[in-house]
MARKOL-924906 format. One record per atom (N, C-alpha, C): x, y, z. Coordinates in steps of 0.2 Angstrom, whole numbers, padded with zeros to 4 digits, always signed. Layout:
% MARKOL-924906
XYZ
...
//
This chain:
% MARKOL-924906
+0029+0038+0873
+0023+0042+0872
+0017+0039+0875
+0013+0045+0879
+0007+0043+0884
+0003+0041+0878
-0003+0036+0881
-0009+0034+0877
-0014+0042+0873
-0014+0045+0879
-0017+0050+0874
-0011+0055+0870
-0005+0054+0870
-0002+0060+0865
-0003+0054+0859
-0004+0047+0858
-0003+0044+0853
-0011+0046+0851
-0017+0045+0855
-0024+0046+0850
-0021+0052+0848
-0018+0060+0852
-0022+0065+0847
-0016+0064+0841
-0009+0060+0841
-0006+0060+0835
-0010+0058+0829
-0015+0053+0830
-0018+0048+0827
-0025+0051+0823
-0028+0056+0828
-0035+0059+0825
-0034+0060+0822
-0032+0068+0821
-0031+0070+0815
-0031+0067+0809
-0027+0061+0808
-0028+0057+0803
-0033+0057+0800
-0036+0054+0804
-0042+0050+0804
-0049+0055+0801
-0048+0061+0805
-0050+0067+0802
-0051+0068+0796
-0044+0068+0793
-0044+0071+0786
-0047+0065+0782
-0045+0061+0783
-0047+0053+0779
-0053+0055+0777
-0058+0055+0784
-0064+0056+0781
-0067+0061+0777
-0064+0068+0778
-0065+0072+0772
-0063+0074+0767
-0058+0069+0764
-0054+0069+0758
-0059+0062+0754
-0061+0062+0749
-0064+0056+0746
-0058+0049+0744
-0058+0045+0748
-0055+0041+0744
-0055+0041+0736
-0047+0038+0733
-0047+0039+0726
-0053+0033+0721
-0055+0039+0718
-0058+0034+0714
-0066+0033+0718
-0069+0035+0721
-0075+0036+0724
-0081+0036+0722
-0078+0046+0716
-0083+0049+0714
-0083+0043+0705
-0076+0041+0706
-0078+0037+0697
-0085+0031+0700
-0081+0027+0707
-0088+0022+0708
-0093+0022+0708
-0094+0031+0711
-0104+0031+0711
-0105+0033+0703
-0101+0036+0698
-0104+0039+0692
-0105+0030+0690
-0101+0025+0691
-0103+0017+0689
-0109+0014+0692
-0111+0016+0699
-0118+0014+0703
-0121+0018+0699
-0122+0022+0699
-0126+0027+0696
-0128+0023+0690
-0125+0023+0685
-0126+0021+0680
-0131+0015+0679
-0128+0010+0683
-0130+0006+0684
-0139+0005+0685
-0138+0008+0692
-0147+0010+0693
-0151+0013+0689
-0147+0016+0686
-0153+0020+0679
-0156+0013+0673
-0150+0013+0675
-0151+0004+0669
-0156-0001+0672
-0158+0000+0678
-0161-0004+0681
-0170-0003+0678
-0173+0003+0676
-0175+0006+0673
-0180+0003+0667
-0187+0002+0669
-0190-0001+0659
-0194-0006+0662
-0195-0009+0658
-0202-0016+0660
-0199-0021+0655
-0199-0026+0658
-0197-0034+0656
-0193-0036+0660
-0190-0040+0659
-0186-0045+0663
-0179-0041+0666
-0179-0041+0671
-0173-0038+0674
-0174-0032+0675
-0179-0028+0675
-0182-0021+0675
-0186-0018+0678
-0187-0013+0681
-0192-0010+0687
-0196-0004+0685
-0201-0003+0686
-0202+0004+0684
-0202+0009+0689
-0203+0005+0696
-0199+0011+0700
-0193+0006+0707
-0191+0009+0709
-0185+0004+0712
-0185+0006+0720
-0181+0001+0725
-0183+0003+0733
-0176+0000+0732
-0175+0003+0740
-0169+0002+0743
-0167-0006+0743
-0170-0010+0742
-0170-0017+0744
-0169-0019+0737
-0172-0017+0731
-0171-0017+0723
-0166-0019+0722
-0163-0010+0725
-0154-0009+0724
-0149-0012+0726
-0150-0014+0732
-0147-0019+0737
-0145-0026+0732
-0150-0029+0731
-0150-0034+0727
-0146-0035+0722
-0150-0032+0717
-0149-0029+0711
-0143-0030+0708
-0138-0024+0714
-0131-0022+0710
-0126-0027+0716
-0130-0029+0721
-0125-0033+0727
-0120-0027+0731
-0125-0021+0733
-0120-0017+0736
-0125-0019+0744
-0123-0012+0748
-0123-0013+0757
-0128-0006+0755
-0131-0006+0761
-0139-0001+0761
-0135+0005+0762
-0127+0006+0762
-0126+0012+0765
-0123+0015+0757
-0121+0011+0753
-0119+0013+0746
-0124+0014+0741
-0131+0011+0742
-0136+0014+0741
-0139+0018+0741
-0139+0024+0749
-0141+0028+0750
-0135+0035+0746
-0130+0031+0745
-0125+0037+0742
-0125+0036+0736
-0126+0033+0734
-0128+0033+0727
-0137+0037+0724
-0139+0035+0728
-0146+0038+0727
-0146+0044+0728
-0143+0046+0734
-0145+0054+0734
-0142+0060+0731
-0135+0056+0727
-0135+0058+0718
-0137+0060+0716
-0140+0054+0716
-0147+0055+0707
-0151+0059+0709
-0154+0059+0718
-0159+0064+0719
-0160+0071+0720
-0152+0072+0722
-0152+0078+0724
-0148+0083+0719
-0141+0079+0716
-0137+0082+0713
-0141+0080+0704
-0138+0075+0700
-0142+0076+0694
-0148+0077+0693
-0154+0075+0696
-0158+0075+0697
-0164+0070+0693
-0159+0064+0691
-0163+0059+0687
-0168+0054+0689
-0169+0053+0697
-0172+0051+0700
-0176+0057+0705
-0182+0054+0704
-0185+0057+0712
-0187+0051+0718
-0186+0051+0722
-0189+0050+0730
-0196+0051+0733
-0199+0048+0732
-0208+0048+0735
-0209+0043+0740
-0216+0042+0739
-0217+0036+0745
-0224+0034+0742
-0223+0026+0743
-0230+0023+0742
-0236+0022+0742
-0240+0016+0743
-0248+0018+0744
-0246+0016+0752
-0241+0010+0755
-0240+0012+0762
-0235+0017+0764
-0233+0022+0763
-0227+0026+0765
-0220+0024+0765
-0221+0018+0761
-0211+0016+0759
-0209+0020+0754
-0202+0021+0754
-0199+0025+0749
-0197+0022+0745
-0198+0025+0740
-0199+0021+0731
-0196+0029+0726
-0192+0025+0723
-0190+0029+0717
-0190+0030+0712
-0192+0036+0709
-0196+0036+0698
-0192+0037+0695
-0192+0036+0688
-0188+0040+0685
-0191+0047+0681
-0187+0051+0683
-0186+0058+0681
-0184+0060+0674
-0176+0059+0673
-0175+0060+0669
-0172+0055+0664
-0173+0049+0666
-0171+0043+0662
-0174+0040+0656
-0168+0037+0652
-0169+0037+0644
-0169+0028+0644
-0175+0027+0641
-0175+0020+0638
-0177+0019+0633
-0175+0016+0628
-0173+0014+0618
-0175+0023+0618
-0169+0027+0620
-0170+0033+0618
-0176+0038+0620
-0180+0037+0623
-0187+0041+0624
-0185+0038+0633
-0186+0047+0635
-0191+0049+0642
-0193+0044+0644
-0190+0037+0648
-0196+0033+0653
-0203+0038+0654
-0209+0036+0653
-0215+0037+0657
-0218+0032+0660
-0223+0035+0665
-0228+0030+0667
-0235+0031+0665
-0239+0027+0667
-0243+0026+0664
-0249+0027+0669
-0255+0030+0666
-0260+0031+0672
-0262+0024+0678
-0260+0019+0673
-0262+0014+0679
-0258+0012+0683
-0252+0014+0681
-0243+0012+0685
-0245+0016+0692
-0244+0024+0690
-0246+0029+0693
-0249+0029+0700
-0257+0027+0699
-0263+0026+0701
-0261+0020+0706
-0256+0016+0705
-0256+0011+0710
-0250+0011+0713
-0246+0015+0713
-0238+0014+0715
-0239+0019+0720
-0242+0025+0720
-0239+0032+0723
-0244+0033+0726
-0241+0037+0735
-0248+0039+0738
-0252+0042+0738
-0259+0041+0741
-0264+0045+0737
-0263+0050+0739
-0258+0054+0743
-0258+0061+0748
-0254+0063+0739
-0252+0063+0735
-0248+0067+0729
-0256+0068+0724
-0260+0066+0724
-0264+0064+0719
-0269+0069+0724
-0272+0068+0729
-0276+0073+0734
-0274+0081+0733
-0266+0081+0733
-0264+0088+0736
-0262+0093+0727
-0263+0088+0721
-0264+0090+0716
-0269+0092+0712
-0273+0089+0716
-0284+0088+0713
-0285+0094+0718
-0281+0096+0723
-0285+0103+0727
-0281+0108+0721
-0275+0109+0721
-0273+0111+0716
-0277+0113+0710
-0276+0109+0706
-0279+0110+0698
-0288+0112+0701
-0289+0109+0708
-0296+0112+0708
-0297+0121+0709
-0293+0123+0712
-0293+0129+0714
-0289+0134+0707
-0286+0130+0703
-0283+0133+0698
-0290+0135+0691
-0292+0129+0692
-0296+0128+0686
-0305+0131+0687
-0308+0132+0694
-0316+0132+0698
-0316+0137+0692
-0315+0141+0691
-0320+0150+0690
-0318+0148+0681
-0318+0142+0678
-0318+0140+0671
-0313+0143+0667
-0305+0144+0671
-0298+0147+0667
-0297+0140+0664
-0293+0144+0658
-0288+0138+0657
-0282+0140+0658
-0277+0133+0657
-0270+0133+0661
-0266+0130+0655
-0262+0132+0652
-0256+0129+0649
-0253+0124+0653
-0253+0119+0651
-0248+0113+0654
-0242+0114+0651
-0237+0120+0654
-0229+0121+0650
-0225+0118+0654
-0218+0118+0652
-0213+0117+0660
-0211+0125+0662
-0215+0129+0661
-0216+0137+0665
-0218+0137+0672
-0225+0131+0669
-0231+0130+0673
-0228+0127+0677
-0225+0122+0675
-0223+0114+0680
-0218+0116+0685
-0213+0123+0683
-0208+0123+0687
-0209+0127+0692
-0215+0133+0692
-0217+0136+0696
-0221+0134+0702
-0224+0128+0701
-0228+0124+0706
-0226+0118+0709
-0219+0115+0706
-0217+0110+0707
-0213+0108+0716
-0214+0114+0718
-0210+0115+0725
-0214+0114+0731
-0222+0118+0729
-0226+0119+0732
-0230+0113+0733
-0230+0109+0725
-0234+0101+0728
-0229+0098+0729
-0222+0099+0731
-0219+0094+0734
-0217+0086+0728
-0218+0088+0721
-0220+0082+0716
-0213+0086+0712
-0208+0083+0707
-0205+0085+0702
-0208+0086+0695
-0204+0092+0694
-0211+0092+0686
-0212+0090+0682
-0208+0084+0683
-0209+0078+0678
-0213+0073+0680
-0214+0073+0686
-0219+0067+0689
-0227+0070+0691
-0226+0076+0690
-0232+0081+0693
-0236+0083+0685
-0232+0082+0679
-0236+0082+0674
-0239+0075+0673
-0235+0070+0673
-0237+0064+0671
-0244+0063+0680
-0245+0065+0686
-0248+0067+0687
-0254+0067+0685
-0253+0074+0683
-0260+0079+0681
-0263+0075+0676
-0259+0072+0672
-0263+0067+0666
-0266+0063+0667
-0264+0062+0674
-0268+0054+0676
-0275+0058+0675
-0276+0063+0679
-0285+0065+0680
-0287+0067+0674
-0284+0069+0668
-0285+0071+0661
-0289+0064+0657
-0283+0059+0659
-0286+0051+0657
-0291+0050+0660
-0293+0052+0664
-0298+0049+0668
-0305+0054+0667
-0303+0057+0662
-0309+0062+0661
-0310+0068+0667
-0309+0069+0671
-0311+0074+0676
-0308+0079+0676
-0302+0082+0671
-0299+0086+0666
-0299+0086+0661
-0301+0090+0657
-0299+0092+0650
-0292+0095+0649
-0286+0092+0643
-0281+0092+0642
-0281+0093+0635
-0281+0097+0631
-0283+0099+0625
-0275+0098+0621
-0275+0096+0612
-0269+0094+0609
-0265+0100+0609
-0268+0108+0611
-0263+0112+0615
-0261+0113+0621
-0261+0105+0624
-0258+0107+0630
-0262+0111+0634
-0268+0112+0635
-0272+0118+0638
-0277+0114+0643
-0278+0114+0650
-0280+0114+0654
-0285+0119+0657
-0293+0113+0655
-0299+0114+0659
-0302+0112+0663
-0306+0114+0668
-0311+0109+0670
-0316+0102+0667
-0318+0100+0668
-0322+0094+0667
-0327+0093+0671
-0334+0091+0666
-0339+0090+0671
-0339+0087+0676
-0336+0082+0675
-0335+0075+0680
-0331+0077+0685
-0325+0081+0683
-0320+0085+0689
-0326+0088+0694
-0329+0091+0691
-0335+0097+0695
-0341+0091+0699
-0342+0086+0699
-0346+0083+0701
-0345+0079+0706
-0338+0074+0703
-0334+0069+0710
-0330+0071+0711
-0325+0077+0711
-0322+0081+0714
-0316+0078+0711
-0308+0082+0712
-0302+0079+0708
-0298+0078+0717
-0296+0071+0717
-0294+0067+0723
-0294+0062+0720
-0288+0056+0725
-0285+0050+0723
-0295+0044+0723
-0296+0046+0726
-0303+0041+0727
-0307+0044+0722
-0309+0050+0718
-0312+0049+0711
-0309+0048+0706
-0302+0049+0706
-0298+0046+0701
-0298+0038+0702
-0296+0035+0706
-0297+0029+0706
-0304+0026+0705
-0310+0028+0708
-0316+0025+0704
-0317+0025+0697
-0316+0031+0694
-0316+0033+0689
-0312+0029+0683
-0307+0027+0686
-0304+0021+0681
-0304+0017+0681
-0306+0014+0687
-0312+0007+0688
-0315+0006+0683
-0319+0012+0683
-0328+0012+0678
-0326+0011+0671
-0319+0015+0669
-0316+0014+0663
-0314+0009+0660
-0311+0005+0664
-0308-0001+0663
-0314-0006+0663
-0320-0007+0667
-0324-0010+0667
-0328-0010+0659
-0331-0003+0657
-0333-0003+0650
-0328-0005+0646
-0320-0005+0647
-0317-0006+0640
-0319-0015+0641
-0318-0017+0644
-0321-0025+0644
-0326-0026+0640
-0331-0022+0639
-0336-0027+0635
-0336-0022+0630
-0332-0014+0628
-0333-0011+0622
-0325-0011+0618
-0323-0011+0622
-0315-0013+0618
-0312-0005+0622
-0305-0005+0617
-0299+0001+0618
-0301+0007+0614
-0307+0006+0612
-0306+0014+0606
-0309+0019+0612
-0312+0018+0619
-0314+0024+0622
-0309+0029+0627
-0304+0025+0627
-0297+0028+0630
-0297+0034+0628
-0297+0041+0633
-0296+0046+0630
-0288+0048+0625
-0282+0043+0625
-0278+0045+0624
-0276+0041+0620
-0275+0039+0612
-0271+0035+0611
-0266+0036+0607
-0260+0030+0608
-0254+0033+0607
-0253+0033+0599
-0250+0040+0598
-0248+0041+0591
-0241+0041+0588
-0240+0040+0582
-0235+0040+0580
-0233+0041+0572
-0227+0045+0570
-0225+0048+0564
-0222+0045+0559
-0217+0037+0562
-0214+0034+0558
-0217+0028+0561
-0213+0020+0555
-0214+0015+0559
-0207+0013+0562
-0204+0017+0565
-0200+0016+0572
-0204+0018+0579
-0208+0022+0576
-0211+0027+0582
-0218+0019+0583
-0221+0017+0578
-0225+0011+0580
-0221+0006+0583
-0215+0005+0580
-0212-0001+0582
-0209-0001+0591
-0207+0006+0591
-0207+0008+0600
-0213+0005+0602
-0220+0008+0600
-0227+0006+0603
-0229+0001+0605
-0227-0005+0599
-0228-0011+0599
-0223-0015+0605
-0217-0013+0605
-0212-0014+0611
-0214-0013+0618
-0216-0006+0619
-0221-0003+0626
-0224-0009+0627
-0231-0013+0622
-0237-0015+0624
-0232-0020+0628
-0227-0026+0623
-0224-0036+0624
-0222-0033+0631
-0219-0025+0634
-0216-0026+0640
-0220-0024+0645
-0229-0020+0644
-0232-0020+0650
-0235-0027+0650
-0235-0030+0644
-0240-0036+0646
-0235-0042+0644
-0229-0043+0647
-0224-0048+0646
-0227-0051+0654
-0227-0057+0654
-0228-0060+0663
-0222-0058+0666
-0223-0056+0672
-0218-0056+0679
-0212-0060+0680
-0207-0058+0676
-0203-0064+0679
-0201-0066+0686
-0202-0071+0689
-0199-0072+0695
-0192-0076+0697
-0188-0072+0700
-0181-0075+0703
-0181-0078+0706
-0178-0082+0707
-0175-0085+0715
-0169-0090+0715
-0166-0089+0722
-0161-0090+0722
-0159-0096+0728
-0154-0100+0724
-0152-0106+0728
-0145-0108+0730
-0146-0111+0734
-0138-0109+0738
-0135-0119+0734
-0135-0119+0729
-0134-0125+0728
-0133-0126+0720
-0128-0126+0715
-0127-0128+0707
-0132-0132+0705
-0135-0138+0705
-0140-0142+0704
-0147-0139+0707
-0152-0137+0703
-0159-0136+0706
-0162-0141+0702
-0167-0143+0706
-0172-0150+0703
-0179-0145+0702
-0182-0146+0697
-0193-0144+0698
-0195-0150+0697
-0200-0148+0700
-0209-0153+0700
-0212-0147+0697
-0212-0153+0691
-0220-0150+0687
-0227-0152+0688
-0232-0147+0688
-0238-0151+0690
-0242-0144+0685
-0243-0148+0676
-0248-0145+0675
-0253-0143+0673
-0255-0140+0671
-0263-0139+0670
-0268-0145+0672
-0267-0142+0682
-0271-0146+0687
-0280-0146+0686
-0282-0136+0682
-0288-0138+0679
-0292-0139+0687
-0291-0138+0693
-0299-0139+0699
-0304-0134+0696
-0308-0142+0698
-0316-0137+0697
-0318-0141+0688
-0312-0140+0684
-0316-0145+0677
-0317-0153+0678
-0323-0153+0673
-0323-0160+0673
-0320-0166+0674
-0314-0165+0670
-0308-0168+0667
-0303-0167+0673
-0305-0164+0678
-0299-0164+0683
-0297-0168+0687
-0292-0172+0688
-0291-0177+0694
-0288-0176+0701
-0293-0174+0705
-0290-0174+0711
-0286-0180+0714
-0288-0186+0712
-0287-0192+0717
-0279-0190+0716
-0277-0189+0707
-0271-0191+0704
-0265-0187+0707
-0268-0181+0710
-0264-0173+0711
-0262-0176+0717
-0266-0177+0722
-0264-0181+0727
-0261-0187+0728
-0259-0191+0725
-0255-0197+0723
-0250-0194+0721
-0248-0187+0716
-0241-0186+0716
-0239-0180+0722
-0242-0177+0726
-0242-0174+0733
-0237-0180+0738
-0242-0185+0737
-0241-0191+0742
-0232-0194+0741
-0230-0196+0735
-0226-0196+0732
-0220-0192+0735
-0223-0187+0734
-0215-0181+0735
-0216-0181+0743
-0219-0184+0747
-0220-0181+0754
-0214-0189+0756
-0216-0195+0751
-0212-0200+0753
-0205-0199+0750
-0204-0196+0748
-0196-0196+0744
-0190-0194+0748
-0186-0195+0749
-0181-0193+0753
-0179-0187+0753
-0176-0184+0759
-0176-0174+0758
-0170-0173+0755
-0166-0178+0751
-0160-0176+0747
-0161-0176+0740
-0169-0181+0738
-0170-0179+0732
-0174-0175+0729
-0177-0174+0736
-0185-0168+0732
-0184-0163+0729
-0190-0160+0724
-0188-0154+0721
-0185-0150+0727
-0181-0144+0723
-0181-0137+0727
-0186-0131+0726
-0188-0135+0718
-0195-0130+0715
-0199-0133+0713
-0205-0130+0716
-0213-0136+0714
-0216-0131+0708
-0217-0130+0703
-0220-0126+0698
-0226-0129+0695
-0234-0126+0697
-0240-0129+0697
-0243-0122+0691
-0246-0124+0686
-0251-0121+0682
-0257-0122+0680
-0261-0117+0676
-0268-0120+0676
-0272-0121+0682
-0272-0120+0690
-0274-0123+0696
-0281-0122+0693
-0285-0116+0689
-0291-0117+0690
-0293-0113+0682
-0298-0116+0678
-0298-0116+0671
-0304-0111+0669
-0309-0109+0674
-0314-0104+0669
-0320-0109+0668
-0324-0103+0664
-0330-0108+0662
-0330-0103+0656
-0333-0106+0650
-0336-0103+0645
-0344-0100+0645
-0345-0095+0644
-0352-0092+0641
-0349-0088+0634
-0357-0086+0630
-0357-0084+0626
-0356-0077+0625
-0354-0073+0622
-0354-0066+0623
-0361-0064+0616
-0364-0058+0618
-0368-0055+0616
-0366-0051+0607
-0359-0049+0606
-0356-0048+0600
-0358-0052+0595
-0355-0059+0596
-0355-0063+0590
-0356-0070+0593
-0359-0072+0598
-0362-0079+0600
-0357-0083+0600
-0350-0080+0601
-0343-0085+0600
-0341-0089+0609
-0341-0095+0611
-0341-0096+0617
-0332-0092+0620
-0331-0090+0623
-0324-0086+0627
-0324-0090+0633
-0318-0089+0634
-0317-0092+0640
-0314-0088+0646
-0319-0088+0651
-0319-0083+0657
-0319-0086+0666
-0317-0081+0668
-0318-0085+0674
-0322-0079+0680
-0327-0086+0681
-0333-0085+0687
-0328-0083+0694
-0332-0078+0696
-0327-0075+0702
-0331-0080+0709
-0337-0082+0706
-0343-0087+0712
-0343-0093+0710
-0337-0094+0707
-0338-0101+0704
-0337-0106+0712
-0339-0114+0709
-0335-0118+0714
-0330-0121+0714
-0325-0117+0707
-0319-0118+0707
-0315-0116+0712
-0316-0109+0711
-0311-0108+0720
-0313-0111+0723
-0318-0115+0729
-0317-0120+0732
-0313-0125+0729
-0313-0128+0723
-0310-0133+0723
-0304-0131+0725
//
């Protein structure tokens, strides 16, 4: 048999192979899949939105199993959507994903920093031209599924969206769902930059007047639905945990804590003496991780409420130098 009557005996194979799903293919991705949903929530081990490098990690698979696995969830069930960030990287939300049983959501501050401001721009002209001549809008999924194509946004993410400008006062969003204009909309216009300054200012007042001016606060029926609440707050405000990883069963730290530059009580000489130390140590027994906290401690003033001293930190101190 000539070399070519052997390839064409041989293509065809090779043909079919690839159009027939290997067995057991469609069961692996519904196991990726799952998997990545899971990856889903705030605290330890969790993302609120995930990138291709997440995935990679994460489950230990190859960039090409996670674009099949994603475009799954994006296309076919549709529990993931596909966006781009404040640099243009592709980042993925969740849609229709369930954590302790409740719709994952994001939050106007998650929102406002994740997602580019071309989605925020192109729904501020939106809601602008929807809302100028003083109509109101139902916020339904009638509404969301009729415009969701044209802003390019899913209707789950184009409501949590629109809420952002709600939170931020420059919409009114009324307990019926009802969509108005807002002074402030009419003044600094509805875009990612007056959203954005706008809850700057927001954030800056709540510092000295406290949480009661939030336009939204969360409510609740039972104390399971509190008990969720209180779960939300420990997991946006739990610290980052950070991984890393080491090609070796024994890891060693150096602890260095509360260094304190810039107070009184702080010792440089001594900080430097244990620097000096590790610089002379042999490279077989040095840490692999140097873990330093406290670098820089605040200074106390009094606040004007109750003359209690707090502890703050000066952004012009000459602690940063130190």
């Amino acid at each position: 048999m000539s070399s070519k009557d052997s390839q064409q005996s041989v293509n065809p194979q090779k043909e079919k192979a690839m159009k027939t799903p290997k067995k057991g293919s469609e069961e692996k991705k519904l196991k990726l899949a799952e998997k990545v949903l899971g990856l889903f929530g705030r605290g330890e081990a969790k993302y609120i939105v995930l990138t291709p490098a997440i995935i990679v990690d994460a489950l230990d698979i190859d960039r090409g199993e996670a674009q099949w696995v994603m475009s799954s969830l994006v296309e076919k069930s549709y529990k993931v959507a596909a966006l781009t960030n404040q640099n243009g990287g592709l980042i993925y939300l969740a849609r229709k994903v369930s954590v302790r049983e409740h719709r994952f959501r994001y939050t106007t501050a998650e929102l406002v920093g994740l997602l580019n401001p071309k989605y925020f721009d192109t729904v501020g002209r939106f809601l602008k031209g929807l809302l100028s001549k003083g109509e109101t809008v139902r916020l339904d999924a009638k509404m969301l599924e009729e415009y969701d194509g044209e802003l390019k946004l899913p209707s789950e993410i184009l409501e949590q969206v629109i809420k952002c400008f709600a939170d931020a006062g420059l919409v009114k969003l009324s307990k019926a769902e009802k969509l108005t204009m807002a002074e402030a909309g009419e003044t600094e216009g509805l875009n990612y930059n007056s959203l954005r300054d706008t809850l700057k200012s927001v954030a800056l007042i709540q510092r000295f007047t406290g949480p009661e001016i939030m336009p939204h606060q969360p409510t609740f029926n039972s104390l399971g639905d509190l008990a969720r609440i209180y779960d939300d707050h420990d997991d946006e405000t739990r610290v980052k945990t950070i991984r890393l990883k080491v090609d070796k069963l024994e890891v060693k730290f150096h602890g260095i804590m509360e260094a304190l530059l810039g107070n009184q009580n702080a010792d440089p000489a001594f900080l430097e003496r244990d620097l000096e130390v590790l610089r002379q140590t042999p490279e077989k027994d040095r840490p692999d991780i140097l873990v330093i906290s406290g670098i820089i401690q605040g200074a106390f003033k009094n606040t004007e409420k109750n003359r209690r001293p707090t502890l703050t930190l000066k952004s012009d101190s000459q602690q940063f130098k130190a």
